[in-house]
N, C-alpha and C positions, 0 to 999 in steps of 0.2 A: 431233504437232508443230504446235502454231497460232503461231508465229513470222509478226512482220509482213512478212517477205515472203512467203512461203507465202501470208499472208491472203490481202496487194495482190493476188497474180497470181487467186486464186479470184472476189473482186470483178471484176476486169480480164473472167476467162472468164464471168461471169453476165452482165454488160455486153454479152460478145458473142453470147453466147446471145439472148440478148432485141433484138436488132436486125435490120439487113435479111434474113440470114441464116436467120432463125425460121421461115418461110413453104416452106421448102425441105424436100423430103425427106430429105433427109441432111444432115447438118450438120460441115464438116471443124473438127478440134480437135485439128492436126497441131501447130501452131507455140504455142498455148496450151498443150498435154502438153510439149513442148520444155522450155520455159522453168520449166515445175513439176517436170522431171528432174531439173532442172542447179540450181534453186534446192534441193529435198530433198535429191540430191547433196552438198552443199556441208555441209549438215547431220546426214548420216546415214549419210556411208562412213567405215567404220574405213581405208579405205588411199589416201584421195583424195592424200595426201600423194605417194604412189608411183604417177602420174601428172600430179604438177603442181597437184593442187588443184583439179580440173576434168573432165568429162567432156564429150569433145566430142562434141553432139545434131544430128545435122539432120535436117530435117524434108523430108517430097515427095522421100524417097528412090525410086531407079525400079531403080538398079545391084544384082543380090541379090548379088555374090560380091566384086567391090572397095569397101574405103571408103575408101582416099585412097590417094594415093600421097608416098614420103619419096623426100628425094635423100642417098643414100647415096656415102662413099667407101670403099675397105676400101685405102685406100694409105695404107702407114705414113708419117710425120715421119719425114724424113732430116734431123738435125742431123748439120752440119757439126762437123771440129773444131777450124778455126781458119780466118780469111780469109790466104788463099794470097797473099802480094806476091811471089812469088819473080819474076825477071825474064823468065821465060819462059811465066806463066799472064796471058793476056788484051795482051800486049805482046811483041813481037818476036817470035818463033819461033810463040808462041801466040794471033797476034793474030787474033779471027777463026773460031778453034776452042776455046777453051780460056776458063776462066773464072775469077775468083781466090776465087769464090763457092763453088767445088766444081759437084760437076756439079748441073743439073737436073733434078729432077722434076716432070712435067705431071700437074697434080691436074685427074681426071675425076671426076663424080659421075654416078651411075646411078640410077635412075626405080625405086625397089622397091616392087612391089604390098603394101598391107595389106588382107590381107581381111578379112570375118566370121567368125567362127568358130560361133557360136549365136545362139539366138532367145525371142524372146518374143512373148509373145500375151497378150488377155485377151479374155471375153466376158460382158457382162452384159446383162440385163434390169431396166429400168424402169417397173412398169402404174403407171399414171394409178389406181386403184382401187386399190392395196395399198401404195404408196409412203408415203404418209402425211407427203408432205415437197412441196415445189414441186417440179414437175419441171428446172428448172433447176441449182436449188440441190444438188441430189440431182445431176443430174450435176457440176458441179462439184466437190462432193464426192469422188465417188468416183473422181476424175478424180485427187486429190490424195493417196488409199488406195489408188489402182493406184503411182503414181508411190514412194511408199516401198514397194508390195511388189515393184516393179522395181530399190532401190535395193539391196535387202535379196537379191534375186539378186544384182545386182551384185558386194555383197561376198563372197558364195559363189564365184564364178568366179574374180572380184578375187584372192582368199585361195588361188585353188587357182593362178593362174597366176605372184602370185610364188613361189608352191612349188619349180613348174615351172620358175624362170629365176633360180635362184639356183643359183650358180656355185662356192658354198663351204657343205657342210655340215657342222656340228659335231657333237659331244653331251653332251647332260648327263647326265650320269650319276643325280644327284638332286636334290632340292631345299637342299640343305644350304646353308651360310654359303659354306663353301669351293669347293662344285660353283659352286654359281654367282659367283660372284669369277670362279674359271679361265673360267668360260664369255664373260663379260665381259671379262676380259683378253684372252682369244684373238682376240675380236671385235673387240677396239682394237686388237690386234697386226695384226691381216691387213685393217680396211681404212688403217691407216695405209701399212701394207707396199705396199699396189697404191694408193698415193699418191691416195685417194680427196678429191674436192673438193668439198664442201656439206654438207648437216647430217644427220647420223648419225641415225637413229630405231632403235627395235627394238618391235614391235608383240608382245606376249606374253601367253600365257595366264594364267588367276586365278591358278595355284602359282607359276607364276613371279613373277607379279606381288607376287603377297604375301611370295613368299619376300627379292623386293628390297626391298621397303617396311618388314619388318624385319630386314633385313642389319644387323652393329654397323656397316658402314658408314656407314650410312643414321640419322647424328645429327645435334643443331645443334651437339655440340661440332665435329665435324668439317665443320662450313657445309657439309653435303649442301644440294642444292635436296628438301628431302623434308617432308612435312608428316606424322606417321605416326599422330598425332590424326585427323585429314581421309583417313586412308587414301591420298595423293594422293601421286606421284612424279613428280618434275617431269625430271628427268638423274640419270643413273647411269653412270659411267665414259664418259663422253661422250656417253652415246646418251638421245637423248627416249624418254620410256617411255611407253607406252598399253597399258591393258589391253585385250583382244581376248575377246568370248565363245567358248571352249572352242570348240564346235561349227564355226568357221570355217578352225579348225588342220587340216592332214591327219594320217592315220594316226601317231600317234607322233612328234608335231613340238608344240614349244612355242614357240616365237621367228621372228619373221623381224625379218630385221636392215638396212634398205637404206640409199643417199641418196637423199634424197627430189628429188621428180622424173624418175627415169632411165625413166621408162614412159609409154605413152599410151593410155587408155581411150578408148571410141566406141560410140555407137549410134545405126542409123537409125534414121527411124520410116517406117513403110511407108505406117501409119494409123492416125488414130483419130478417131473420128467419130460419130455416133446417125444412127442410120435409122429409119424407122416401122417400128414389129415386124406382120406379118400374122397372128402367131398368140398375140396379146392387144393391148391397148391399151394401147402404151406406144412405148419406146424401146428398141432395141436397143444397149447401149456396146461397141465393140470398137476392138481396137487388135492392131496388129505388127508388130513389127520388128526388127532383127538387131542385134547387139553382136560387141564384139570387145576383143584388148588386144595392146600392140604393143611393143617392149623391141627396140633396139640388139642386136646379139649383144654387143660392146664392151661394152655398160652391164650386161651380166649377172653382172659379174664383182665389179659392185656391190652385188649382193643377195647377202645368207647367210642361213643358217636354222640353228636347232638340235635337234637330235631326243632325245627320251630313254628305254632301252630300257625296255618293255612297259607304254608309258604309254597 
């Protein structure tokens, strides 16, 4: 991915390679790996959508077991079912005690830990004698081929944690016209049902994929958004379609279905930095640091998935 921000930020890290910092033995490239997360991030998670569009990075983490804290309520809405005028709420007999608002509830919010859940690492080597590249450039580089094979975990976890916090599972039976129609209707029946608000997506494997793109639904008589030339599906019974590589589904699972938003992805960085290597001449690259992901229990009831047997 050579996309101009990716460049910028590589230029930005050779910049600071080559400055006052060059003279030191070790070199931190804490808050330059940050910014090449969250820029590759942004380009290369199938489910960024299912956090907001964002992974939140900080760098000069010291904490290993909390990364932030939410403020939480689990007190339900009391609507009322009407404003009370009777002569004795908030007036005469009730004045003082009583209220024409219904009673009150005192909304608290509570301090809930998010931890870490897992980690990452990397470790390389750069000699001066085998590199065959500037040693700068060589680190920056690699700097920005560690950051997509971080992203590339990401979506492995990403992939298994909505698994894990989806609140309604379906099944498909098979790939057919009609399997998948129901499978889609069910989908718009139950997040209509729990009264869900924001934009429907559903992240699906190739057979599903393809089996939407040529559904007879899926025409320009019938103004689908579908392009079936271009292979491309833009909506299907409401839901944004993206195809997903195979490999990121669990066991026996084709679909996840969420609003987009209801989650929060993180990771620290502990470190990353070059040191002189003592046992060649060169550079040692290393980095680590911890991830995690974070979902409402309330907002779980927003994620479905589909599973189909002996897939």
């Amino acid at each position: 991915m050579k996309n101009r921000e990716v460049m910028k930020l590589m230029l930005n890290l050779q910049l600071f390679a080559a400055g006052d910092n060059n003279d030191l033995p070790a070199r931190s490239y804490q808050l330059e790996f940050k910014n090449l997360l969250q820029a590759v991030f942004r380009k290369m998670s199938y489910f960024a959508d299912f956090f907001g569009g964002e992974i939140e990075a900080l760098n000069g983490v010291q904490e290993n077991e909390t990364a932030f804290y939410v403020k939480t309520s689990d007190i339900p809405v009391v609507v009322g079912t009407a404003y009370d005028k009777s002569d004795t709420k908030a007036f005469g007999t009730g004045t003082g005690n009583s209220s024409r608002f219904g009673n009150r509830t005192e909304v608290i919010y509570t301090n809930t830990p998010v931890k870490y859940s897992w980690g990452w690492v990397f470790h390389e080597g750069i000699d001066r004698h085998t590199v065959n590249n500037d040693l700068d450039a060589a680190v920056a580089d690699r700097l920005e081929l560690q950051a997509r094979a971080k992203t590339a975990r990401f979506n492995t976890q990403h992939a298994k944690f909505i698994s894990d916090s989806a609140a309604k599972t379906l099944t498909l039976q098979d790939y057919t016209a009609d399997n998948v129609l129901k499978l889609f209707d069910d989908l718009s029946a139950y997040f209509n049902n729990i009264e869900a608000v924001g934009t429907k997506v559903a992240k699906v494997n190739s057979s599903l994929y393809n089996a939407i793109v040529n559904h007879p639904l899926m025409t320009t008589s019938k103004n689908s958004a579908a392009s079936v030339a271009d292979n491309d599906v833009t909506k299907f019974k409401g839901f944004l379609i993206q195809e997903v590589p195979d490999g990121y589904f669990q066991s026996n699972e084709c679909c996840y279905a969420y609003i987009t938003g209801v989650g929060k992805a993180f990771t620290g960085i502990n470190t990353a930095r070059t040191i002189e290597s003592e046992d060649f001449d060169g550079l040692a690259l290393q980095g680590a640091g911890k991830a995690g992901e974070y979902i409402l229990p309330d907002n779980k009831k927003a994620v479905a998935k589909a599973t189909t047997p002996g897939e």
